[in-house]
N, C-alpha and C positions, 0 to 999 in steps of 0.2 A: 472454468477455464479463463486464465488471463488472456486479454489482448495485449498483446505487446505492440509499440506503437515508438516509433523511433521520431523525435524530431531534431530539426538540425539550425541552428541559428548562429547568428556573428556574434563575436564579443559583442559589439556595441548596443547588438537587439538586448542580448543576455544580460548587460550590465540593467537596464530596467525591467525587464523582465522574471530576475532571479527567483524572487520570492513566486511566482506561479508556474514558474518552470519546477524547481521543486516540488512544489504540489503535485504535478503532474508525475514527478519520478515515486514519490511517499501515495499517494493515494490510488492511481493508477498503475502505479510498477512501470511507466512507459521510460523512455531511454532516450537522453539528451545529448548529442553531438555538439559539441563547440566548435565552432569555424573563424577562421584568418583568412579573410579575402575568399571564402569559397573553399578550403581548405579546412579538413578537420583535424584538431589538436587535440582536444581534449573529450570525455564520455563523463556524465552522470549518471549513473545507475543506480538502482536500490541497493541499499547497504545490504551483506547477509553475514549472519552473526556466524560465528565461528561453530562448525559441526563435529563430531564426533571427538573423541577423550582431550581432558583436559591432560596436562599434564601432571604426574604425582612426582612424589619425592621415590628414588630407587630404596626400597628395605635395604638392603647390603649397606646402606651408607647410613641409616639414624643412628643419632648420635656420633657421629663422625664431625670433627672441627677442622677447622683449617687455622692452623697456626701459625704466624709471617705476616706480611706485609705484601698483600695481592697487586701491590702497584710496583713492589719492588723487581727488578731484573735477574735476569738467569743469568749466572758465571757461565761464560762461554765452556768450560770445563762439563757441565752439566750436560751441554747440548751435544746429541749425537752427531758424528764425524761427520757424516755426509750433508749435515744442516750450518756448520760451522763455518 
């Protein structure tokens, strides 16, 4: 079981402190508050990697191109009435 363990510091502690505050979020999982005058702005937390499916390519589309210029503009004629 993790302890979770929240600490809450000023910028100014944190500007010299960065490097063992880290430590503290990577090795212990604990959760850092950033404060302005007693005021919290910002959280550290342990990174968590991205969970379940990656995303694939749809079948119905291999081998499928796109042919144009993707930065070029739609003729207003294109676009449906109610978007015009």
């Amino acid at each position: 079981m993790i302890r979770l363990c929240i600490i809450s510091v000023n910028l100014y502690a944190a500007k010299t402190q960065l490097s063992r505050l880290v430590a503290a979020v990577e090795t212990r999982g604990e959760r850092v508050v950033l404060c302005r005058n007693g005021t919290p702005i910002a959280d550290i937390v342990p990174h968590e990697a991205a969970r379940g499916a990656t995303l694939q390519p749809d079948p119905a589309l291999l081998g499928a191109r796109f042919i144009g210029n993707p930065m070029a503009g739609v003729p207003p004629e294109d676009w449906p009435e109610e978007l015009r």
